[in-house]
C-alpha positions in Angstrom: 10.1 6.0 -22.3 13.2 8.4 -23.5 13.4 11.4 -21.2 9.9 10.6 -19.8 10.7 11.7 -15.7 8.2 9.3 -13.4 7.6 10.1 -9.8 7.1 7.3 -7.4 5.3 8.2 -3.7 7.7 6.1 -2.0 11.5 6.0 -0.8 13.8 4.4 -3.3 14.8 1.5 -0.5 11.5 0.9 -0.6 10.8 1.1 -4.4 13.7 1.6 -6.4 13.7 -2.6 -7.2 11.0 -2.3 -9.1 11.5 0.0 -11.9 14.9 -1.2 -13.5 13.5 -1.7 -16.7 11.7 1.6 -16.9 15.2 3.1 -16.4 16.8 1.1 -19.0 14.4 2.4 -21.6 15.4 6.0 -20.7 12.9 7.1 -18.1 14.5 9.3 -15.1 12.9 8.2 -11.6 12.1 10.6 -8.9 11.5 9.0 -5.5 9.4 11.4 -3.6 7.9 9.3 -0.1 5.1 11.7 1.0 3.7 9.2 4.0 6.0 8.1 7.0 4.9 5.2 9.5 4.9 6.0 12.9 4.3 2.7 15.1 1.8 2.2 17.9 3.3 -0.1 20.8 0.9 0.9 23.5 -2.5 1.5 23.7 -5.4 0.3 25.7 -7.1 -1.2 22.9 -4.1 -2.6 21.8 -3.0 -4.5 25.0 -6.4 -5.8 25.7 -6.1 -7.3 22.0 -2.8 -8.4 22.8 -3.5 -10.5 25.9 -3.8 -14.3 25.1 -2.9 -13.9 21.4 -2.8 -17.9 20.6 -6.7 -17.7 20.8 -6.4 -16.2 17.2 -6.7 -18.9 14.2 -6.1 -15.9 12.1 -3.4 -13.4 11.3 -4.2 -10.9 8.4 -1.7 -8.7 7.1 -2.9 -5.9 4.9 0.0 -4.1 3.6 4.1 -4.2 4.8 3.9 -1.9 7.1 1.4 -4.2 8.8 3.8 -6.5 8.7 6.6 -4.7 10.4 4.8 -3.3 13.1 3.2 -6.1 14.1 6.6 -8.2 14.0 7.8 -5.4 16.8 5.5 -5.2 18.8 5.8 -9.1 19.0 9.1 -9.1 19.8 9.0 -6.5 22.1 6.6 -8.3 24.3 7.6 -11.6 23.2 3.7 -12.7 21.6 3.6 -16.5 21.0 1.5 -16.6 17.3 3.5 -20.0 15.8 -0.2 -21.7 15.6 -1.8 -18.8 14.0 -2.6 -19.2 10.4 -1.4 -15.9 8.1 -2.9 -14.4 5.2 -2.2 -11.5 3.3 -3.0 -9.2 0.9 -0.8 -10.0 -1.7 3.1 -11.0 -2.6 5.3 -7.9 -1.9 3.5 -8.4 1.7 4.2 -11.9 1.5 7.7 -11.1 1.2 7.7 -9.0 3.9 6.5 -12.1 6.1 9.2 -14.0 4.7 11.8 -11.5 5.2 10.8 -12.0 9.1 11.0 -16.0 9.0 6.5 -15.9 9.2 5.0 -18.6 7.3 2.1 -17.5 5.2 -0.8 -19.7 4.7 -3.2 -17.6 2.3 -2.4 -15.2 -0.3 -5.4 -14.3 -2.3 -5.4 -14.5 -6.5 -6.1 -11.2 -6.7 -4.3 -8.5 -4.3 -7.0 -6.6 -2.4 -9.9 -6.6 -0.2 -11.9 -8.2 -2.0 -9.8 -10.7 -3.5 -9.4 -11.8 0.4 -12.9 -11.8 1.2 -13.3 -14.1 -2.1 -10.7 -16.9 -0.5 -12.3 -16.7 2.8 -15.7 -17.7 1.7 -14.0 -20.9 0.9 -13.4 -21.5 4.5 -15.3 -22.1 7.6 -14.9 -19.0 9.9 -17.8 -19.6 11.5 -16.7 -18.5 15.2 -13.2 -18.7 13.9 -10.8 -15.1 15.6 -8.9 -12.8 13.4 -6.7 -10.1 14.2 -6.2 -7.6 11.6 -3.1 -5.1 12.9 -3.8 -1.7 10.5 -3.0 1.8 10.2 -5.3 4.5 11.5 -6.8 5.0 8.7 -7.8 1.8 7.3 -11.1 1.2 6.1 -13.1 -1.3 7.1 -14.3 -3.3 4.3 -12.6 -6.3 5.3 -13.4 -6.4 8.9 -17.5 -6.4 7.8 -16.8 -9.0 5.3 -14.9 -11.8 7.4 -17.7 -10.9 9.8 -20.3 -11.6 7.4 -18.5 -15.1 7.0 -18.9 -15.8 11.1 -15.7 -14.4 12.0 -15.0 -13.0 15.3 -12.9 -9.8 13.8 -10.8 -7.6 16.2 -8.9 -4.9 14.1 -6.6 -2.9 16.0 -4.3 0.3 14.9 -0.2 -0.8 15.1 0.5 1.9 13.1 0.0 5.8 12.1 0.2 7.0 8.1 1.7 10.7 8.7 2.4 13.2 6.2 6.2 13.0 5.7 8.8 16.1 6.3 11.1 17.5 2.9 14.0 16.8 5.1 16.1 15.1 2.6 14.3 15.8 -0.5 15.8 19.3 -1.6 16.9 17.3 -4.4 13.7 15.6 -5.6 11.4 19.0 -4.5 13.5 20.9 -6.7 12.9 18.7 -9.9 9.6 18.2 -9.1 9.2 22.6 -9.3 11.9 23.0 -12.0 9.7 20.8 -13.9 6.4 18.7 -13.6 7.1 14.9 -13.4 5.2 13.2 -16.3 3.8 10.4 -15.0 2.9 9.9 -11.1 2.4 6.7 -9.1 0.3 6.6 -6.2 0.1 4.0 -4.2 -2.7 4.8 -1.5 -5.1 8.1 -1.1 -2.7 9.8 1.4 0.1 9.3 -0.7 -1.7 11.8 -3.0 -3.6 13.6 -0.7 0.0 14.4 1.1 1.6 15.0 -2.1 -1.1 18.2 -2.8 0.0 19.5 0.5 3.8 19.2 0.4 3.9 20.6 -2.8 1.4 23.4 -1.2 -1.5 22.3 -4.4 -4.6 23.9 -4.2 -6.0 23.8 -8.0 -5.2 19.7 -8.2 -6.6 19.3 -11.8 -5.1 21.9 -13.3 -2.1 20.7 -12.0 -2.0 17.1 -12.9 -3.6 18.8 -16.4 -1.9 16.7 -19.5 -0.1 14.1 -17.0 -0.1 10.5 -17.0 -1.7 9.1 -13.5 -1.0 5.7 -12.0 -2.5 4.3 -8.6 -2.2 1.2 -7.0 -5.8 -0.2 -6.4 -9.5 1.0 -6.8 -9.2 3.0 -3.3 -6.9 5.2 -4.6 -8.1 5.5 -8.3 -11.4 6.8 -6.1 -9.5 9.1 -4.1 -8.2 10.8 -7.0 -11.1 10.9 -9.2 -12.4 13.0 -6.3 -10.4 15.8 -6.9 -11.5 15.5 -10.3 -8.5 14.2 -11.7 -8.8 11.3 -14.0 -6.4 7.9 -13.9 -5.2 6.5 -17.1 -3.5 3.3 -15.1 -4.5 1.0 -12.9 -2.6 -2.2 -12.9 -3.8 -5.6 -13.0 -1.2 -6.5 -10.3 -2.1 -4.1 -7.5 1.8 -3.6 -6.3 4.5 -1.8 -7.6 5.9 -4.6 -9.1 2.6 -4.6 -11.5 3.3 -0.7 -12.1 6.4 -1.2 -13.8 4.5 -3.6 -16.5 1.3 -1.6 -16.8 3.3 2.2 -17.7 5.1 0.4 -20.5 1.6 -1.2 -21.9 -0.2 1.8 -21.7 2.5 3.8 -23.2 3.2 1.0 -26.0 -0.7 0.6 -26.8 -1.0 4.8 -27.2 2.0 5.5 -29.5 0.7 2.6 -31.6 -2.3 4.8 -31.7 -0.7 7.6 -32.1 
């Protein structure tokens, strides 16, 4: 991984934990966040979800950022949700709930939609209520699914995923146009769909032409492959703490080839 220069969609608070190893081996790390969470407090759709919370039996938490704007609103308006089971998507969001004192009661074996649908057929949620807080954005896979299992499913935004601002990143941007970043991680569609317009990209595969493409999950890997753009990693773990492990595989199983 000598001189090999990785970009990482995310801040380096966020991320930096996770790639130590990488770094030891040589590889230079640029953290380039191209999505910034904006919360939602107040909507109408929102308080009409909000009102009576403890009729929920379920609390699902998608991602972190879930996680943190959920925990404000909560405190804002002082939401009694001690009796409400929590599941999540996977451990980094796990941590997140831990982080916040939240017990969790479900995490599924495999971290995604459908690994969460999997561990809810094992349950009775016949008439059971779930609240899924999620971004704008999110699709809704996993509200259809639950309610294929008898759930009563209200999914409500908390948050907004915006394109992030270059305040800040003189640094990174000018690495990143002195010289094309090897390998790129990207951990949701708009963190590469906001990465081709920061960087002001309008040919995408002849630009990513020859370099090494990690995304976190199938949803992204689609997003991608939509621009034409093919993704040589995928990691078994979908989280950046499987990235680290899947970069060094794939690079150790080609120049074994090679």
């Amino acid at each position: 991984m000598f001189n090999k220069t990785i970009l990482v969609t995310k801040g380096k608070a966020e991320a930096g934990k996770h790639f130590g190893s990488l770094m030891n081996e040589g590889a230079q790390l640029i953290y380039f966040p191209t999505i910034k969470i904006q919360h939602i407090s107040n909507s109408i759709e929102l308080n009409e979800s909000l009102e009576q919370f403890e009729k929920y039996d379920w609390l699902i938490f998608t991602s972190s950022n879930a996680v943190e704007s959920f925990v404000a609103i909560a405190r804002q308006r002082k939401i009694e949700f001690s009796q409400t089971k929590i599941a999540v998507v996977g451990n980094e969001t796990a941590e997140r709930c831990k982080e916040h004192k939240l017990e969790v009661s479900l995490i599924p074996a495999e971290f995604s939609t459908a690994g969460l649908l999997k561990e809810f057929s094992k349950i009775d949620l016949i008439g059971k209520k779930v609240f899924i807080p999620c971004s704008s954005l999110s699709r809704k896979d996993l509200n259809i699914g639950l309610t294929g299992l008898g759930a009563e499913v209200t999914s409500v935004p908390t948050y907004e995923v915006l394109e992030n601002d270059l305040e800040g990143l003189d640094e990174e941007l000018m690495q990143i146009q002195n010289k094309r970043p090897d390998i790129f991680v990207f951990t949701s569609p708009s963190s590469f769909r906001n990465y081709l317009s920061l960087l002001k990209i309008e040919n995408a595969e002849s630009y990513f032409n020859s370099a090494v493409i990690c995304s976190i999950g199938k949803t992204t890997e689609a997003a991608i492959n939509a621009y034409g753009i093919n993704v040589n990693i995928v990691p078994e773990l979908f989280s950046l703490r499987g990235v680290e492990e899947a970069i060094k595989k794939y690079f150790s199983v080609t120049q074994n080839i090679a």
